[in-house]
DOMIMAR-11284 format. One record per residue: x, y negated, z of N, C-alpha, C in turn. Coordinates in steps of 0.001 Angstrom, whole numbers, plus 500000, padded with zeros to 6 digits. Layout:
% DOMIMAR-11284
XYZXYZXYZ/...
This chain:
% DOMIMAR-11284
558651509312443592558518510697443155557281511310443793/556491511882442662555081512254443710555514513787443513/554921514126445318555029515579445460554020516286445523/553785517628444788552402518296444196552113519104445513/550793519801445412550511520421446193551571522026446260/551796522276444795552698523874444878553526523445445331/554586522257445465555785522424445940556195522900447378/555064522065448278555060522362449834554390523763449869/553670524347449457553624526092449649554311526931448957/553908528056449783554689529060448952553963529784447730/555074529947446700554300530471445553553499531594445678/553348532612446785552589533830446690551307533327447582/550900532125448242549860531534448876548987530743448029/549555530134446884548625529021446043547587529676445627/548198530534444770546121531231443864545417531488445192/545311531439446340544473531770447613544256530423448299/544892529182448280544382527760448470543613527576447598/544130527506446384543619526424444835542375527559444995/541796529195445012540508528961445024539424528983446654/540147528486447418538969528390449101539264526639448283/540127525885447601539907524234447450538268524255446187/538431525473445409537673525221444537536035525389445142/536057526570446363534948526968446868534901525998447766/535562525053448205535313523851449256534460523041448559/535187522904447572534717521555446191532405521684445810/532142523032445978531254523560445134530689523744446588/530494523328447772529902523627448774529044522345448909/528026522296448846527352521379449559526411521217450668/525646520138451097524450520543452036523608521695451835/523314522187452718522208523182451940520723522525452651/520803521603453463519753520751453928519143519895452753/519814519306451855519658518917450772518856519515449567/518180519144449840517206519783448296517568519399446169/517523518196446984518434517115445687519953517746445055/520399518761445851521549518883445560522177520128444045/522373519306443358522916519910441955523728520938442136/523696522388441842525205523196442024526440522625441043/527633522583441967528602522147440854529209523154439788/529907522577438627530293523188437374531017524512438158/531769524273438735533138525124439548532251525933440321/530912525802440710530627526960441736530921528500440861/531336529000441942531423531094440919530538531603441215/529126531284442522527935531709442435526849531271442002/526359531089440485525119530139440557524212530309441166/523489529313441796522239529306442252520552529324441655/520260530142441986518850530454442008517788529482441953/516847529710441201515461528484441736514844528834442787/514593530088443305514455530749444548515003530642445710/516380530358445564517292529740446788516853528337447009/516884527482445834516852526355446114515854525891446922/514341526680446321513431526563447409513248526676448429/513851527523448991514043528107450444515202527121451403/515721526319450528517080525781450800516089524198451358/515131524249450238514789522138450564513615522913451594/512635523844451856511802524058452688512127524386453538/513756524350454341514489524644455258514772523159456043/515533522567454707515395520960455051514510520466455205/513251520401454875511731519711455260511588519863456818/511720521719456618511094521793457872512194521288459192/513439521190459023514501520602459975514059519359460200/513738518546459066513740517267459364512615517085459709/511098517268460074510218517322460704510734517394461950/510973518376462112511620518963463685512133517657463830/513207516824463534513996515778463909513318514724464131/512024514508463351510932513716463893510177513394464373/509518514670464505508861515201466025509415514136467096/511186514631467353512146514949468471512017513201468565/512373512749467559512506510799467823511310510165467948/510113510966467446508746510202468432509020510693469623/508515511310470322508779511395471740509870511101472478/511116510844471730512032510153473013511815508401472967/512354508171474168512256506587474651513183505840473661/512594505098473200514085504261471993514259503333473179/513913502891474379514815502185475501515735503352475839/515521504739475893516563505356477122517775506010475788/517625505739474777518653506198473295520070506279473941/520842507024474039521665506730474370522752507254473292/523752505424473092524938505075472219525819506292472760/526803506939471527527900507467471591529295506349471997/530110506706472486530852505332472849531873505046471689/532272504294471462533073503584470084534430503928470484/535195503881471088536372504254471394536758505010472921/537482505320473072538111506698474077538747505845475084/538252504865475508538913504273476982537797504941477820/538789504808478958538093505928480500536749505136480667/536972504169480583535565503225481067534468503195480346/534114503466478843533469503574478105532903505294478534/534251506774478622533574507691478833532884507294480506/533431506734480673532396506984482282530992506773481761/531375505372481363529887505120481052529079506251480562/529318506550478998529108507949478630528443508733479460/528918508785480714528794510498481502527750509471482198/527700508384482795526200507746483569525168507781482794/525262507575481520523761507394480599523680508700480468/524327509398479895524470510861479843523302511408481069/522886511275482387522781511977482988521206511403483174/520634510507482535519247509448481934518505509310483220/519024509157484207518535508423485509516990507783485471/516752507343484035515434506708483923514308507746483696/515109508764482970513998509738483206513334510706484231/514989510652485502514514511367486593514002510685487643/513947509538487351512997508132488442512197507330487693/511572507277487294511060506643486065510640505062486993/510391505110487920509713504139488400510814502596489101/512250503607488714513085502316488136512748501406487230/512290501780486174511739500941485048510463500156485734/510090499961486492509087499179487048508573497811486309/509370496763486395509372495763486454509003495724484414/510286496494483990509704496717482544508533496741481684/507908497985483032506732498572482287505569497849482824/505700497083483729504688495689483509504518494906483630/505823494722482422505715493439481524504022493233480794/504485492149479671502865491825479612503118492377477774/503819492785477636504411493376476360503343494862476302/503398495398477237502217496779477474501069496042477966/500574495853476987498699494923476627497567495658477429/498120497075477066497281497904477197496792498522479031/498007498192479202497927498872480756498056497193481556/498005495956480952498001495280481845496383494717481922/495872495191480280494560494611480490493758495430481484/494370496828481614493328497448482545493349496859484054/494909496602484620495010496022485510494160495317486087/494242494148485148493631492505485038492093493027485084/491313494197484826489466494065484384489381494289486067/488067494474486475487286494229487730487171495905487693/487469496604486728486854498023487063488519498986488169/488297498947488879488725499666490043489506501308489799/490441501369489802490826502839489858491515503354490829/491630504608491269492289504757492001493221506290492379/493823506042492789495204507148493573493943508980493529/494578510257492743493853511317493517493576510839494356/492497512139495133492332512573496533492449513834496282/493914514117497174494255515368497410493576516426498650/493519517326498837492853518326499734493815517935500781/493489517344502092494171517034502977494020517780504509/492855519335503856492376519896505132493771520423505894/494361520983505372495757521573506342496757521082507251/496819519138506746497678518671507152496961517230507405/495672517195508038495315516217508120495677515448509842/495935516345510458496834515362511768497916514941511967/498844515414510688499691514743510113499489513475509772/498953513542508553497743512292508210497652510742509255/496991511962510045496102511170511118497526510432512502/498248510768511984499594510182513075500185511601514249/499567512653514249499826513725515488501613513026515565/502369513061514351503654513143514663504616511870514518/503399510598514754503992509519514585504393509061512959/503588509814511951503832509206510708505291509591510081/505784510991510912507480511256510762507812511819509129/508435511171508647508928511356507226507780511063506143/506857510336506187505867509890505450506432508571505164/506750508094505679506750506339505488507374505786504408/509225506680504403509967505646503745511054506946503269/510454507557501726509544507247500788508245507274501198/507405506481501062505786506475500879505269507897500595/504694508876501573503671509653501131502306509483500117/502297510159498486501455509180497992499928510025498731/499984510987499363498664510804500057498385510039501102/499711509431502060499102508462502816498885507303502313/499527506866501196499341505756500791497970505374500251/497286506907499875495623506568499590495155506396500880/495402506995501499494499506640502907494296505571503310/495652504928503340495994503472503864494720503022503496/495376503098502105494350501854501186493236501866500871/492333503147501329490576503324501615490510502910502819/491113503055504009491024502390505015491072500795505572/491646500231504836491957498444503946490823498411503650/490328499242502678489135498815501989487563498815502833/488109499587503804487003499393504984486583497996505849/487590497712506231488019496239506384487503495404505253/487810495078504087487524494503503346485439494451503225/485165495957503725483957495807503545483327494820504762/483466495173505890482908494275507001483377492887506665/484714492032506204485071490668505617483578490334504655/483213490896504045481554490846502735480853490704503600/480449491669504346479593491990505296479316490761505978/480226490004506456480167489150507403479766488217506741/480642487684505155480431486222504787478795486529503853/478765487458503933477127487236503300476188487122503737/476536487143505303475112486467506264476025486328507588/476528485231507630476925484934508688476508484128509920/475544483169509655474736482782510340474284483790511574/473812483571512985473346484281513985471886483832514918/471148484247515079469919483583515418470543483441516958/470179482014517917470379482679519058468740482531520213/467637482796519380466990482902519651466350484403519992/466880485350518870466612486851519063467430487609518773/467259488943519049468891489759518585468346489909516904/469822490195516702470002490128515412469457491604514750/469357491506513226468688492519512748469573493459511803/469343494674511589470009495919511116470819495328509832/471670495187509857472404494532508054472952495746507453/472598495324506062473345496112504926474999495899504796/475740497267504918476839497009504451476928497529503268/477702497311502217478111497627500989479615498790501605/479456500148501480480489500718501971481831501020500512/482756500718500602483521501506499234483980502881499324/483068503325500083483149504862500061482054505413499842/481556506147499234479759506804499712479466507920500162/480806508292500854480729509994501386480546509036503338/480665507538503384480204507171504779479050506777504492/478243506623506394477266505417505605477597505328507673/477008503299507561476809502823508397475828503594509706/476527503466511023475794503804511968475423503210513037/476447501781513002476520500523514266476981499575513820/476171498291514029476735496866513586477403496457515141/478601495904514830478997495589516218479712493922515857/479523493762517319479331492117517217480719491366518999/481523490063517805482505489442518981481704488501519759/482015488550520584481592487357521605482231486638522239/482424484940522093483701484099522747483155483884524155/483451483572524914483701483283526855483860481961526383/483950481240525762483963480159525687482850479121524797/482819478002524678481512477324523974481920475783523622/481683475188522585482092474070522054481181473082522568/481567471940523431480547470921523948479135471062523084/478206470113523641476931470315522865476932469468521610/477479468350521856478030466806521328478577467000519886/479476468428519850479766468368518767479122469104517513/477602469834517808477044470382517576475919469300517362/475967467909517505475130467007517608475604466010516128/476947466334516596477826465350515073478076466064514625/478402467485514299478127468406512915477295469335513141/476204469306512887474914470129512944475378471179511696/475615470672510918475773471556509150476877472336509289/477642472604510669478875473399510573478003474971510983/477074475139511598476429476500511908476856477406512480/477035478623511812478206479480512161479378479272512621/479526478233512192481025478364512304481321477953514204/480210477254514861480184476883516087479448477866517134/478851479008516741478162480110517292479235481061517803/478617481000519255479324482528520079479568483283519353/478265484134519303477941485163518635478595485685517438/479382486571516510479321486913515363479449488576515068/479230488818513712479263489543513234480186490015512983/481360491168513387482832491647513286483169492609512705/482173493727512432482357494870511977481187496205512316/481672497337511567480608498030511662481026499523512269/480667500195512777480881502254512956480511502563511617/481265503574510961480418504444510048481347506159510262/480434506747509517481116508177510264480583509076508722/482058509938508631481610510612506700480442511832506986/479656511386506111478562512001506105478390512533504960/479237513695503752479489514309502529479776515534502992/479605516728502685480292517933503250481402518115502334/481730517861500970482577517685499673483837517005500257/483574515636500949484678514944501751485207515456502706/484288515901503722484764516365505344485414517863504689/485300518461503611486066519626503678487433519232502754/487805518096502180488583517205501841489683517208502633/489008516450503405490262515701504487490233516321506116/489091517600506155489578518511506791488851518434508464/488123517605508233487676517142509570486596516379509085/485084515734510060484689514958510003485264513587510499/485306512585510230486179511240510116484990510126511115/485251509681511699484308508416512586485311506867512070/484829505929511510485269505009511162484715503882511935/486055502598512788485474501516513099486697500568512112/485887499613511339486458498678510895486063497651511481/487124496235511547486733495111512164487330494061510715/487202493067510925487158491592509840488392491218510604/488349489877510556489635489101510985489339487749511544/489755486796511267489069485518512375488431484887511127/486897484550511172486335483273510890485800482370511329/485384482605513158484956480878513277485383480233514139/485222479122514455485764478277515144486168478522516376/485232479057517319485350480119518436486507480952518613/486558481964517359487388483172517377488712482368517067/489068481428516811490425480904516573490808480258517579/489698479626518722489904478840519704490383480002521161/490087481447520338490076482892521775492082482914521104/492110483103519700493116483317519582494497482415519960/493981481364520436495147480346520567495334480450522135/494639481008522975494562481365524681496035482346524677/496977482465524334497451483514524299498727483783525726/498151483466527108498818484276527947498215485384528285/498964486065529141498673487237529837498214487777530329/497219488533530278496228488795531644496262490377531798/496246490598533166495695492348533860494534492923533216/494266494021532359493781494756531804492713495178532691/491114494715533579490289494811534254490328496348534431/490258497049533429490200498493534053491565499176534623/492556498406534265493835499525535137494033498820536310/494831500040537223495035499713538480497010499392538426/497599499220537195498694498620537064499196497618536640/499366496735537326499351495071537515500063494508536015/501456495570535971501888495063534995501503495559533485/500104496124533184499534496399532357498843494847531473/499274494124530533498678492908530368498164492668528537/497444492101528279496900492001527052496851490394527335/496683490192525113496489488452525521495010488014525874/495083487251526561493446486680527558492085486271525942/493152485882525249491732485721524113491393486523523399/491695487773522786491562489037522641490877489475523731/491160489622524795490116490687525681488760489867525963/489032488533525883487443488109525685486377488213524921/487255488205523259485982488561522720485983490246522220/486709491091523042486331492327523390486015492580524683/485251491925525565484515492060526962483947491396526691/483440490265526309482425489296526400480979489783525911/479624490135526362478250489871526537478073488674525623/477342489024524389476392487558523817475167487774524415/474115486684524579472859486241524972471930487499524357/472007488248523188471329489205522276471943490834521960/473084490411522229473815491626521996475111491910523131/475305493502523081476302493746523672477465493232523434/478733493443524662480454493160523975480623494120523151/481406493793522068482185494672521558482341496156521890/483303496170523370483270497036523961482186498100524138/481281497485524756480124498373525197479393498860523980/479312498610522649478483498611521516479310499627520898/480949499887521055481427500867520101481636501756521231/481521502009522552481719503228523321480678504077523641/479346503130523812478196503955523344477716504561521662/478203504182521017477887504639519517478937505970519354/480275505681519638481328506933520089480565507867520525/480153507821521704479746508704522775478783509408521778/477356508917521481476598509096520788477037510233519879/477725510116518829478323510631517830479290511540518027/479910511962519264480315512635519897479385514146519855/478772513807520426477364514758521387476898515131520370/476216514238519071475443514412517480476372515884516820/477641515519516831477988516414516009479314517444516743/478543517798518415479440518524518640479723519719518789/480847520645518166481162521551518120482238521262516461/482219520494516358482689519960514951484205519409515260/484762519953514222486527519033514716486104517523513639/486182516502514622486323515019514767487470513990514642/487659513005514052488951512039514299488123510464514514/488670509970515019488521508538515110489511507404514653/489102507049513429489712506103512780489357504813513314/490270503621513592490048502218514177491012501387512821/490323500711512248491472500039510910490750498308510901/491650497573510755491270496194511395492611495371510663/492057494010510570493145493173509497493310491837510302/494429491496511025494486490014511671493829489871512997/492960489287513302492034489646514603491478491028514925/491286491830513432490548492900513639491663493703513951/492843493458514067494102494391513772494168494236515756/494058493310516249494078493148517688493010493693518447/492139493554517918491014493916518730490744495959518257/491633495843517173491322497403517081492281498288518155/493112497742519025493973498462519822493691498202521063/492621497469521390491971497115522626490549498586522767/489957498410521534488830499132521326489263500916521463/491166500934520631491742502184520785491308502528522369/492152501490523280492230501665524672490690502112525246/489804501396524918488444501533525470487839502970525258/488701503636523874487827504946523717488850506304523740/489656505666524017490674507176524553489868507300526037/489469507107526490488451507685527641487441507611527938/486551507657527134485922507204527282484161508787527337/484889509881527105484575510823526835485252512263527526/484999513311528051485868514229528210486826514720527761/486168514999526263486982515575524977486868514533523924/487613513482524058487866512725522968488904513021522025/488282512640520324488617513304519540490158512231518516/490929513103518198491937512073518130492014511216517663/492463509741517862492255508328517690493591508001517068/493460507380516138494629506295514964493800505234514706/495075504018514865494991502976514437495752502702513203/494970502057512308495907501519510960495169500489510910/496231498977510948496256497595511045496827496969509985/496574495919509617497403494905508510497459493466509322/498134493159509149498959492071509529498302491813510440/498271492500512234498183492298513247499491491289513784/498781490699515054499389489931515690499750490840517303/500911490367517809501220491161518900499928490972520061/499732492166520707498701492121521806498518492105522961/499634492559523274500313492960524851501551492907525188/501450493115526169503377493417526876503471494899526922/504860495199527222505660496457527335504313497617527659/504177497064529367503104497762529892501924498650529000/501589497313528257500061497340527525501049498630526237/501835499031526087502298500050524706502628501183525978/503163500771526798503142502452527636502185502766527994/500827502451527829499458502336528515498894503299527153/498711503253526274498982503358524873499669504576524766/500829504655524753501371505763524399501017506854525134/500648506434526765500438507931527502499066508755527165/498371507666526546496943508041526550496733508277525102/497894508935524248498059509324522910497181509346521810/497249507424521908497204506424520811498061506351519931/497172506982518307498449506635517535498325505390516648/499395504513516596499502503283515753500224503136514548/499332502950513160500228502642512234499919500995511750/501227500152511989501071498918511704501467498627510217/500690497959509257501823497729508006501728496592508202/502406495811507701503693494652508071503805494268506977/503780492890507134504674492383505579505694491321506096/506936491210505654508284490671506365507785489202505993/506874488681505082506914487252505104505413486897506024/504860487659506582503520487030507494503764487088508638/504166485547509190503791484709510357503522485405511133/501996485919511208501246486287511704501751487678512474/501989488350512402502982489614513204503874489185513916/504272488111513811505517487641514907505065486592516163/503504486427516089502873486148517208502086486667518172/501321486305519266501943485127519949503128485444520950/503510484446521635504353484663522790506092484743522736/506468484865523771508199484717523657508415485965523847/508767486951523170509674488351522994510787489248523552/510643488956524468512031489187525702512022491121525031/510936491252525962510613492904526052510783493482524458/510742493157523455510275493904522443511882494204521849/512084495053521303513260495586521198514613495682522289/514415495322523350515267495431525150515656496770524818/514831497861524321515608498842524489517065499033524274/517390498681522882518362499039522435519499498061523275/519598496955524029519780496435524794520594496668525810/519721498203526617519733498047527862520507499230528016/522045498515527964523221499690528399523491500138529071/523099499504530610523648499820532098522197499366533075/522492500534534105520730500008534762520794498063535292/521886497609535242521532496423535752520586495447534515/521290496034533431520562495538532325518703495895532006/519040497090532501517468497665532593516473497089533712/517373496897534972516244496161536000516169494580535270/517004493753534698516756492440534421516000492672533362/515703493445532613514605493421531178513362493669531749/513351494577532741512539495658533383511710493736534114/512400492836535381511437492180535595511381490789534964/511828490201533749511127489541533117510076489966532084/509849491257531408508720491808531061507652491438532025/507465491932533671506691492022534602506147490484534962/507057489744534732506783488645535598506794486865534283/507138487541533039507042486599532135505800486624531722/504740485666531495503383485880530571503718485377529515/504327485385528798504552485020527597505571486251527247/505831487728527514506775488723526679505774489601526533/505615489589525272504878490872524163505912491645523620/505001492365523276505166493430522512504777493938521324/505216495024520166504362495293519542504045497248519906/503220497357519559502815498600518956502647499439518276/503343500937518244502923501533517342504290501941516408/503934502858514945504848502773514521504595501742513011/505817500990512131505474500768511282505877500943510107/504960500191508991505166500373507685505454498975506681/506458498767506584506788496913506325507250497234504588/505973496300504113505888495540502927506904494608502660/506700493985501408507432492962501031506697492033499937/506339491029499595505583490112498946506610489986497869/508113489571497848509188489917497132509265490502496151/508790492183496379508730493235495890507775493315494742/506775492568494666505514492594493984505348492157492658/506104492507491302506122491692490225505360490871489331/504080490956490656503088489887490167502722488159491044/503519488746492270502983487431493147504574486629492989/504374485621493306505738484754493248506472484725495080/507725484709494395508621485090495579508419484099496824/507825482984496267507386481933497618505950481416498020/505656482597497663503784482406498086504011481985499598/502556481040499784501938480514500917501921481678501765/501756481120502823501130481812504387500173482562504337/498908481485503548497655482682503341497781483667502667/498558483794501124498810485221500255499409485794501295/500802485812502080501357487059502433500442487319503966/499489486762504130498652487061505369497555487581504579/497184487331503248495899487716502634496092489368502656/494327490036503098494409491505503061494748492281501495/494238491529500470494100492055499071495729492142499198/496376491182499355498102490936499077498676491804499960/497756492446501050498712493746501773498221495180500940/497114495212500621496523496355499939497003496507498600/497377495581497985498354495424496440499724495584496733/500551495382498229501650495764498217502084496752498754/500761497850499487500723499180499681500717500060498460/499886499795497832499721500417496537500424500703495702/501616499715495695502879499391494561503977500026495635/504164499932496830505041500533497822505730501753497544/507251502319497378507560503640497049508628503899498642/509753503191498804510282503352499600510989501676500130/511843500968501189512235499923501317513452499847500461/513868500596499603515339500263498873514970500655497200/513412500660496890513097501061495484512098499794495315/511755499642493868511634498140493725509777498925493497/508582498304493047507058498606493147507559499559491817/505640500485492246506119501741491696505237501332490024/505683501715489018505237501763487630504130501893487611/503651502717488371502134503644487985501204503271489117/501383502010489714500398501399490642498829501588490081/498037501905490898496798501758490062495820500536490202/496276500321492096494744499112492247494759497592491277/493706497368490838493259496292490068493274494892490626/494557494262489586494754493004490157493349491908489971/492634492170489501491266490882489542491359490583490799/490864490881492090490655490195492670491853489413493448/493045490221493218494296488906493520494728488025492769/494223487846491751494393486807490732493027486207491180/491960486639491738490905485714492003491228484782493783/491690485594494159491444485337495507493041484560495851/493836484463495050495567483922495243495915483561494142/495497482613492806495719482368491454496854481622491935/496970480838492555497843479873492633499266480515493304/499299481914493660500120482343494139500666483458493529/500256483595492616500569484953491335501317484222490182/502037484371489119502956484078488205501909483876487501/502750482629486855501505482259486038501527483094484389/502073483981484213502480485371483296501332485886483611/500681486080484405499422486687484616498035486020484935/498206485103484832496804484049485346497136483480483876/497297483307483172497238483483481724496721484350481077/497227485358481176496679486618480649495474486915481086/494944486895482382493456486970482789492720485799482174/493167484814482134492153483625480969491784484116480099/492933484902479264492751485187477962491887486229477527/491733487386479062491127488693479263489335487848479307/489463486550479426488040485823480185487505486752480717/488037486937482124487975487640483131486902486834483800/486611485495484015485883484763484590484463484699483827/484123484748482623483099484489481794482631485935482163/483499486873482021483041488349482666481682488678483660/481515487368484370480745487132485937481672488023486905/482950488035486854483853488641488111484147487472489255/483600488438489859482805487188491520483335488144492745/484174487037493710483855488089495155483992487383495959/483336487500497360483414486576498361484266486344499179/484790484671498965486019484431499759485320483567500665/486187483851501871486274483455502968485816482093503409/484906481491504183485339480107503919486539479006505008/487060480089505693488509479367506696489516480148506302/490598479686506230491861480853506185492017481294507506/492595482580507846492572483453508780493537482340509880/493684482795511103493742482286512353495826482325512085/496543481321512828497797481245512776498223482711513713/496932483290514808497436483885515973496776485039515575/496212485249514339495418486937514415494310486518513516/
């Protein structure tokens, strides 16, 4: 038996359903332009309406297209298919598009090799880089006044430029060196060109290592063709000091720069392997100690030239006096050997003056330098140290046996404190490190492979590429890295994915004439 619609209402309600069913029936889109009025409508429509009706819809649906170019068709987010709790959760997590308020989650995504566009820029030789923000207000911040406090981890992206012009200082004296490395030891050596990657510096002192030590004559008899590589004497680095008024009102101060290189010859690897203990000649506290091959070839006299020492405390001084009445900083930035010898040179010029002007160190993959002593020596004489670190280089975890270096946390009860207290004093083999730091990860890097060699995670380019990409230690490299992988695909091919040493073939990055000078030893096991 079929039952009608009048039966279930009441008879004085139907003529008031049957016509809102008829005006239901005769309703259509009005987004719709296409849309026919039906027979049953009781208002006909207009050609005038209609127009206004589809130029309503045009213009909506523009609007709607607009809206779907500019959103992410990765971040789209599905309505959920059915009403279990777990689906709305989900719901309410995408809901809240996490990718758009960190974007640099998507990291690994966005460079892929799928974005052509931003990897070819990567991959070319042309160089870009991070702003430079106005750093006059807060530049002893900057400069370490407060120990680097809340900069680090997340990454300040203005320190992170600093870092990495300061790297690049380093990198310049590494050129510097291998493009005339040879040393006469017949006369002193002559004024060299550095190539600076800054041009608001310019060079003011070539300064030069000198080993205490000397390779029989014999073997200089059976490899004559080794050269350099058997010479006291070398070339380590340079002074330069910013000379732009555009810059110095920049960063708020005039800037004094010493960069040093890292180990290349035979000599400097033979100072670095000396590594006990010795009394610091100028203090009168015994248990003040540095390692013995480090302070040699920062005290050591060549036949032509001054030590180390004496060559950057007179150029200091100098430059002092040149521009005084001027607020000053002294930057010391050094990579491996240069990372050691730049905290010796710290020591040499925190006094070296009445009013010495404040001194930071920023190092890459330094090797330890001293004992306990040698960092309280340091700290009183307010040296500031920023070390960056990378958790897979060797090289930071030498030399020596480690008693002293983390004892603090250790030392619960004074008996514990006098037994830390005299094997520090009386061990030559307990270092220390210095400073505060900033630790990389090679890991982290979605271009180098997770088990690169010794030399990549000791290589400077591979610390300056994993500064660059650096956001915080619990966020993966940042999206919007800028520095240009050429020369780590030149200088570590074999240690980069081969996803990208592909892609630079294909860029014929090499037919390009993209050239830079590598090294001819890998850096020292000890610095």
């Amino acid at each position: 038996m079929q039952i009608g619609i009048s039966s279930t209402l009441p008879a004085q309600n139907l003529h008031v359903y049957q016509a809102r069913r008829a005006n239901f029936k005769c309703q259509k889109s009005p987004l719709n332009p296409l849309t026919k009025p039906h027979p049953c409508s009781q208002k006909p429509c207009s050609s005038a309406s209609s127009t206004e009706l589809a130029r309503q819809h045009l213009s909506n649906l523009d609007k709607l297209l607009q809206k779907t170019n500019q959103a992410d068709p990765e971040q789209v987010i599905k309505a959920p298919t059915n009403g279990s709790i777990e689906t709305k959760g989900k719901g309410l997590l995408e809901g809240l598009n996490l990718s758009r308020l960190w974007p640099e989650m998507k990291a690994a995504e966005e460079m892929s090799p799928r974005h052509l566009n931003r990897l070819q820029r990567l991959l070319s030789k042309t160089m870009e880089y991070s702003p430079r923000n106005n750093l006059g207000s807060r530049w002893r911040e900057y400069h370490g006044c407060n120990d680097w406090s809340g900069l680090l981890d997340p990454l300040d992206e203005n320190l992170r430029r600093e870092v990495v012009r300061y790297g690049e200082f380093v990198q310049a004296a590494y050129h510097g060196f291998h493009s005339n490395p040879a040393m006469s030891t017949d006369e002193a050596p002559l004024p060299r060109h550095v190539a600076l990657p800054d041009r608001s510096y310019k060079v003011t002192k070539s300064l030069y290592a000198t080993s205490s030590v000397g390779l029989p004559k014999w073997v200089d008899d059976m490899a004559p063709n080794l050269g350099w590589m058997t010479q006291r004497s070398s070339w380590i680095g340079f002074v330069a000091v910013c000379d732009d008024k555009r810059e110095i009102q920049r960063m708020g101060r005039r800037d004094i720069v010493i960069a040093l290189r890292g180990t290349a010859t035979c000599l400097e690897w033979a100072e670095n392997f000396r590594a006990q203990l010795v009394q610091i000649p100028e203090s009168r506290d015994p248990t003040q100690k540095v390692e013995c091959g480090f302070l040699s070839l920062h005290k050591t006299s060549g036949a032509h030239v001054p030590s180390l020492a004496e060559s950057v405390v007179e150029e200091v001084r100098r430059l002092i006096e040149m521009y005084q009445g001027e607020t000053l900083s002294i930057t010391i930035t050094g990579h491996s050997l240069g990372a050691a010898l730049s905290l010796l040179v710290a020591d040499e010029l925190s006094s070296c003056a009445p009013q010495v002007p404040p001194i930071a160190v920023f190092s890459f993959g330094g090797p330890r330098v001293g004992n306990k002593g040698f960092v309280d020596r340091l700290n009183d004489k307010n040296v500031k140290v920023l070390r960056i670190v990378n958790n897979q280089d060797v090289i930071t975890r030498v030399p020596g046996v480690f008693i002293g270096e983390g004892s603090q946390q250790q030392q619960r009860n004074e008996s514990f404190s006098r037994v830390f207290n005299m094997l520090d004093n009386n061990n030559p083999w307990a270092y220390s490190h210095v400073g505060t730091e900033l630790r990389v990860d090679t890991k982290m890097s979605p271009y180098l492979k997770p088990n690169a060699d010794v030399a990549c995670c000791h290589d400077l380019e591979a610390y300056l590429h994993l500064v660059d990409g650096f956001l915080s230690s619990n966020c993966p490299f940042r999206a919007n890295a800028k520095r240009s992988l050429a020369r780590l695909v030149h200088d570590q091919r074999s240690n980069v994915k081969q996803l990208y040493t592909h892609k630079a073939l294909s860029l014929n990055l090499e037919r390009d004439g993209l050239s830079f000078p590598v090294p001819s030893c890998l850096p020292s096991p000890s610095g």
